[in-house]
C-alpha positions as CSV (number, residue, x, y, z in Angstrom):
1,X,11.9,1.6,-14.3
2,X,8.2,1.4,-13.9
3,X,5.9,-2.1,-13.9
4,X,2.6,-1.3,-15.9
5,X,-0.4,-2.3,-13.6
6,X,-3.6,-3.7,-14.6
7,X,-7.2,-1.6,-14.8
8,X,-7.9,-3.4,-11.2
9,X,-9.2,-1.5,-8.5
10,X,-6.8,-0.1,-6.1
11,X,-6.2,2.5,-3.3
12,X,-4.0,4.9,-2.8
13,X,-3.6,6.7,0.7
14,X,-1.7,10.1,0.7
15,X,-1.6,11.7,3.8
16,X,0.3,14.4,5.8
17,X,1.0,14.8,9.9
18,X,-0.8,17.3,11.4
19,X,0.7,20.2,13.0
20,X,3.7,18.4,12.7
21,X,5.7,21.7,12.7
22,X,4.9,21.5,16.8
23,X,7.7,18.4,16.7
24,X,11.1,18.5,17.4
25,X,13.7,17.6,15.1
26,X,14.2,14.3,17.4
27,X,10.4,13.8,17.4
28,X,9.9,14.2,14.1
29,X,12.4,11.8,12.6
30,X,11.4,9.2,15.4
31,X,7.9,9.7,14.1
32,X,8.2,9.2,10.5
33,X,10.8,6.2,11.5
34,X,8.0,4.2,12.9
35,X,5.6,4.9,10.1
36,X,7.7,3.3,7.5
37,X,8.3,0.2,9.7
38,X,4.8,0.3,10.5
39,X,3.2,-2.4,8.1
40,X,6.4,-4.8,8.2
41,X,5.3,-5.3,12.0
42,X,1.4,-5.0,11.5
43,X,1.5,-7.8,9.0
44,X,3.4,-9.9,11.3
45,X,1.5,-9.4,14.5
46,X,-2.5,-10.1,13.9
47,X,-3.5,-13.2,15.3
48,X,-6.2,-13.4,12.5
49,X,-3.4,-12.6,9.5
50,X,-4.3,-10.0,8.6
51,X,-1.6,-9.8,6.1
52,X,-2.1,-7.1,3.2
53,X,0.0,-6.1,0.3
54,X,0.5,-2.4,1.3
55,X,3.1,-0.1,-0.3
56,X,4.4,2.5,2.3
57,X,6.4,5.6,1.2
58,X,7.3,9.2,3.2
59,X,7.7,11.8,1.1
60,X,8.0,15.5,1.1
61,X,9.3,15.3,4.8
62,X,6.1,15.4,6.6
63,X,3.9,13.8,4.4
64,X,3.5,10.2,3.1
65,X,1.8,7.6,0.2
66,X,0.4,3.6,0.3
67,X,-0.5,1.6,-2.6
68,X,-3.0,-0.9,-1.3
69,X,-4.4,-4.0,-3.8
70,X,-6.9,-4.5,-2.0
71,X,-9.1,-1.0,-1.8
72,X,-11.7,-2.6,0.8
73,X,-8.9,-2.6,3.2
74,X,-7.9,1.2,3.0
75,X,-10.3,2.3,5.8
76,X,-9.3,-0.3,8.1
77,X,-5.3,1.3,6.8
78,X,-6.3,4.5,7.4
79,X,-7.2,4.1,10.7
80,X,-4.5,1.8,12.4
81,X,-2.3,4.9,10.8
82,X,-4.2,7.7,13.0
83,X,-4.4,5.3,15.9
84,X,-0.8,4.1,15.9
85,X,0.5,8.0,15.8
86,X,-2.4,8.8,18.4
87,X,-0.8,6.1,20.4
88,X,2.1,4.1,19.7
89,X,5.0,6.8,19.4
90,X,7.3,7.4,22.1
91,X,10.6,9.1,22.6
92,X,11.7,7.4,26.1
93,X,8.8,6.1,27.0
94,X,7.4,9.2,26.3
95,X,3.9,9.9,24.0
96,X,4.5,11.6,20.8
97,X,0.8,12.2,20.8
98,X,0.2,12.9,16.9
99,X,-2.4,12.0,14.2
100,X,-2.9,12.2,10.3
101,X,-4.7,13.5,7.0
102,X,-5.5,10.4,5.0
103,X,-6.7,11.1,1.5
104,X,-8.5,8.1,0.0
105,X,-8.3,7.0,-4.2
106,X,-10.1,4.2,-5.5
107,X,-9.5,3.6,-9.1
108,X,-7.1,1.7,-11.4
109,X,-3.3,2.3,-11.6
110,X,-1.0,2.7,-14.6
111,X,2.1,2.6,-13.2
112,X,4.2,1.7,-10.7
113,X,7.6,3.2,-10.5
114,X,10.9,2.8,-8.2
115,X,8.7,5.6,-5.6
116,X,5.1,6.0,-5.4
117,X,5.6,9.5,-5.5
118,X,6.6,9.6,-9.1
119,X,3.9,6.8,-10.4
120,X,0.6,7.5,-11.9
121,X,-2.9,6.3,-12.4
122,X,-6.7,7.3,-11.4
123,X,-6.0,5.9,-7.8
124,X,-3.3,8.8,-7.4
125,X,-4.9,11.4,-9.1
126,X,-8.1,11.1,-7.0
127,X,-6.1,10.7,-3.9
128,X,-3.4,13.6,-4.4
129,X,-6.2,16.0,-5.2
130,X,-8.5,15.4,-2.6
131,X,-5.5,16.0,0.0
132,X,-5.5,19.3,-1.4
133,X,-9.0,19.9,0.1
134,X,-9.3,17.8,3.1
135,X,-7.4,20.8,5.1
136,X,-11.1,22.8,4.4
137,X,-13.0,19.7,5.7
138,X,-14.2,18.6,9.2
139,X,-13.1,15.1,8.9
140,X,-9.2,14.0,8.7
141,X,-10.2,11.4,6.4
142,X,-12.3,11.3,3.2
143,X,-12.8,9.1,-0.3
144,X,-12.9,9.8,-4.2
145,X,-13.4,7.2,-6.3
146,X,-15.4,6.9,-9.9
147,X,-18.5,6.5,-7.9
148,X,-20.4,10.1,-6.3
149,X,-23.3,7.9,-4.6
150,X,-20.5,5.8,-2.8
151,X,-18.6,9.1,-2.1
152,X,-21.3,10.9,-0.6
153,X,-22.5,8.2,1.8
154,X,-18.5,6.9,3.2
155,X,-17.9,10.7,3.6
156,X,-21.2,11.9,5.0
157,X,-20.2,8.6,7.6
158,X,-16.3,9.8,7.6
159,X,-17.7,12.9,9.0
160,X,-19.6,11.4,12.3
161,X,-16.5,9.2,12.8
162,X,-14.4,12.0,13.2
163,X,-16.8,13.2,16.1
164,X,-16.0,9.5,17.6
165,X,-12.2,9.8,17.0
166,X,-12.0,13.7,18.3
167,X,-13.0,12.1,21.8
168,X,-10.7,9.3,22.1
169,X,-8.1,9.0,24.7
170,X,-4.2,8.1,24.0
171,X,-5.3,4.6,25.8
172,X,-8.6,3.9,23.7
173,X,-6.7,4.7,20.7
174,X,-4.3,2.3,21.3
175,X,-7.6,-0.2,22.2
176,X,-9.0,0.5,18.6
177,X,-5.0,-0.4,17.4
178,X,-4.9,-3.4,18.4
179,X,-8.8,-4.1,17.4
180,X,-8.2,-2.8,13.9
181,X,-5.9,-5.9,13.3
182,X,-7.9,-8.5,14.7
183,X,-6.6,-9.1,17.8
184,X,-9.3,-10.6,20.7
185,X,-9.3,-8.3,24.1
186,X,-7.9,-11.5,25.5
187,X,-4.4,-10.8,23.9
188,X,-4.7,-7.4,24.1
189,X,-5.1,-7.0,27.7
190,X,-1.8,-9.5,27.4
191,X,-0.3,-7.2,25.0
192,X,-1.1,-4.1,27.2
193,X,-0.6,-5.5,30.7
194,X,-3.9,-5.4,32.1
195,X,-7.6,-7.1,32.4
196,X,-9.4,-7.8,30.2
197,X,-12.1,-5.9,31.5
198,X,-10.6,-2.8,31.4
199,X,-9.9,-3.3,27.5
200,X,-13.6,-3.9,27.6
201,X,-14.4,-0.6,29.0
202,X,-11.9,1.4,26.7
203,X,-13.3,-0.8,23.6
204,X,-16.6,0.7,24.7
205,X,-15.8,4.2,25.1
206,X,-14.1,4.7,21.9
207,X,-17.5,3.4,20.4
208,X,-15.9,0.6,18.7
209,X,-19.0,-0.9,17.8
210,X,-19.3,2.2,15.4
211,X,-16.2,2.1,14.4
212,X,-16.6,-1.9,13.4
213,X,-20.0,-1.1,11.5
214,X,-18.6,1.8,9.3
215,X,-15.5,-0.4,8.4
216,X,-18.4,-2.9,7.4
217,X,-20.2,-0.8,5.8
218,X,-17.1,0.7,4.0
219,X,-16.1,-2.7,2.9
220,X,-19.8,-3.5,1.4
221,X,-19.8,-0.6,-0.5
222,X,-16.7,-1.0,-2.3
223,X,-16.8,-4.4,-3.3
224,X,-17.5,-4.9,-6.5
């Protein structure tokens, strides 16, 4: 049974764990059980609501798929993804320290069948084949949509980020978490049992700043 979709714009997010051969069977089921529970609790727990209709699927045992209707979201998406595996997995209180290949389409959708995996559109096909190359790229994540001069100026940025991202620590990851969904340094320094200061420092370190400008930027750029 599939629901025919409208032209709209959407974005579809496919996307594989790295080196996730390096898990354990234990870590890698726990893993992949937290990313499909992710967005249930994400939606619930952003003091500014940042609630979002997002469509989240594993497939292919490592590897997964979102539908997201609203495309100037799917940075923002992409990122609380790589930050929540950099930081938020843990077998007894342990760190599964992990992160992700996040392929970015931006276009309209035909279809939406019982599984994402088996629906169809510009959205998918844009996404699905620029997974296929992202392995040969220096950035983990990276757009196609119908628009080259967009393209070429989110991934020129997607590029710098990832020099941003490859220095972060497990605890300014999890800073950037929480940030990515709104929350003040107030709450998380509740959330994470410390000052607020010290969410401060961590906020700077990771160069959140940047990271707020290029999601921004992003958003800017792909609204219509």
């Amino acid at each position: 049974m599939s629901t025919v979709v409208s032209n709209a714009q959407y974005a579809v997010l496919t996307g594989d764990i790295v080196n996730s051969s390096k898990l354990n069977v234990a870590e890698r089921e726990t893993l992949l059980r937290s990313l499909t529970s992710l967005f249930d609790k994400d939606q619930e727990g952003s003091e500014n609501d940042l609630k979002l209709k997002v469509t989240f699927e594993i497939y292919r045992g490592d590897s997964f798929q979102s539908l997201l209707d609203i495309p100037q979201q799917a940075l923002r998406i992409a990122l609380i993804i790589r930050t929540y595996l950099q930081s938020q997995v843990s077998i007894d209180d342990r760190l599964i320290a992990s992160d992700a290949r996040i392929a970015i389409g931006i276009g309209s959708v035909d279809s939406v069948t019982a599984t994402l995996a088996e629906s169809n559109g510009e959205a998918f096909r844009f996404s699905g084949r620029l997974l296929d190359t992202l392995k040969k790229e220096p950035n983990q994540i990276a757009i196609k949509s119908q628009q080259p001069t967009l393209d070429d100026e989110v991934n020129t940025a997607l590029v710098l980020l990832e020099g941003i991202i490859g220095k972060w620590t497990a605890l300014q990851a999890e800073v950037v978490y929480y940030k990515l969904q709104n929350h003040t340094e107030v709450r998380i320094a509740e959330l994470l049992k410390v000052k607020q200061p010290a969410i401060n420092q961590r906020a700077k370190a990771a160069s959140w700043v940047a990271v707020e400008r290029l999601l921004a930027r992003y958003q800017e750029l792909v609204t219509p």
